[in-house]
N, C-alpha and C positions, 0 to 999 in steps of 0.2 A: 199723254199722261206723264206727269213728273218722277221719277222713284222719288223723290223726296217725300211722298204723300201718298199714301190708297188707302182705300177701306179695307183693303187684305194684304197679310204681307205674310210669303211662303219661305220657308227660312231651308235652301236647301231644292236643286235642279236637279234633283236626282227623278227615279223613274214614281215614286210616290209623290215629290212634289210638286213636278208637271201635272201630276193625273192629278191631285187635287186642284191645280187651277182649270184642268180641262174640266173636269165638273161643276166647277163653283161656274166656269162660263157656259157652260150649260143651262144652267141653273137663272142665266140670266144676270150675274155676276160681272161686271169688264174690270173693274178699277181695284186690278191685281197685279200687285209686283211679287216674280220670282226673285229673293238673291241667293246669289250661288258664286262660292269663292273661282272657281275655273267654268270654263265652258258648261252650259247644258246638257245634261247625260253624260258627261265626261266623267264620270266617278265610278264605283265600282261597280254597278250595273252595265254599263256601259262594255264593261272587262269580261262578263259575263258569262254563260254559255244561254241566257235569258228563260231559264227552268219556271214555268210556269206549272207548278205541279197542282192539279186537283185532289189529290191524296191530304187533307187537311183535319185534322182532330176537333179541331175550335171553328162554330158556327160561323164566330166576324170573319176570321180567316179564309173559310172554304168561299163566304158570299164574297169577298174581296176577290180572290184566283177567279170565282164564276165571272163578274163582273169586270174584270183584266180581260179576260178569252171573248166576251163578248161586247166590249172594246177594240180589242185587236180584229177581231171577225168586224164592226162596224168600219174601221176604218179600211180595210181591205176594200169592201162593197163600195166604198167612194175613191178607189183606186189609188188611194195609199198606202204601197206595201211598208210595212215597217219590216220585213225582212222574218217573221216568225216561222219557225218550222216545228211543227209537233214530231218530238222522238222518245219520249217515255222517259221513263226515271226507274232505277233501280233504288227499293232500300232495302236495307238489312240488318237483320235483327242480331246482335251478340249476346244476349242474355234471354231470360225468362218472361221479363216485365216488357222488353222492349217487344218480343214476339206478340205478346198480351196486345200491347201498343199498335201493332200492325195489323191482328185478328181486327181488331175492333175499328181499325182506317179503314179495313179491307169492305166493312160492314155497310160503314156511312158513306163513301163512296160507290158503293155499287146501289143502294137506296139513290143517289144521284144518279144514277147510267150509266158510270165511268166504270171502263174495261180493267180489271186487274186479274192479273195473271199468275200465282206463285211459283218459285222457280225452286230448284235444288238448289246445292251448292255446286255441283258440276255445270248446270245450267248457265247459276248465275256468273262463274268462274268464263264461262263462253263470251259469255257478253262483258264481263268488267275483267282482264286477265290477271289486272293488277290485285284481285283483292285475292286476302290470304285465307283462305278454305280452310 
């Protein structure tokens, strides 16, 4: 296949623009070019800590994170590690609205299955030491 020509053209080799050509080739799609100013994955995903969080507010969102996880879980099964490690995510609320904001993550994610656990501040001070209590 040429770059000069595809019926798709992914503007950016970052970790969204791979995973859309790997769907559109799923899909039955070939005559797809990535361009990507440096290498693939070389950009800030790449730099990452690769947080994959299921804790999401917005429906597109959370089905995107589900369908990432169970992506990465496929390709495991065909003995491609891509190297993922499940370690959690702390977040934290500094005001009133943002608490509001986490009651209500806490809600739609556990309606998902997903473990959430709330912590104190001496808790959370255990696990993040940097943050100011």
């Amino acid at each position: 296949m040429s770059t000069q020509r595809a019926a798709v053209a992914i503007i950016g080799g970052g970790v969204i623009g791979c995973s859309i050509a790997w769907h559109l080739t799923r899909r039955g799609l070939t005559d797809i070019v990535i361009i990507e100013r440096n290498d693939l994955g070389s950009g800030a995903t790449a730099r990452s800590a690769g947080l994959v969080a299921r804790g999401r507010l917005h429906p597109p969102a959370a089905a995107m994170v589900r369908q990432t996880r169970e992506a990465i879980d496929a390709l495991e099964q065909l003995g491609h590690s891509v190297g993922y490690q499940q370690v959690g995510s702390l977040r934290v609320a500094v005001s009133e609205p943002r608490a509001q904001e986490l009651v209500n993550m806490d809600a739609m994610v556990a309606q998902a299955g997903v473990t959430v656990r709330n912590l104190d501040a001496a808790e959370a001070r255990t696990l993040a030491p940097f943050l100011d209590t």
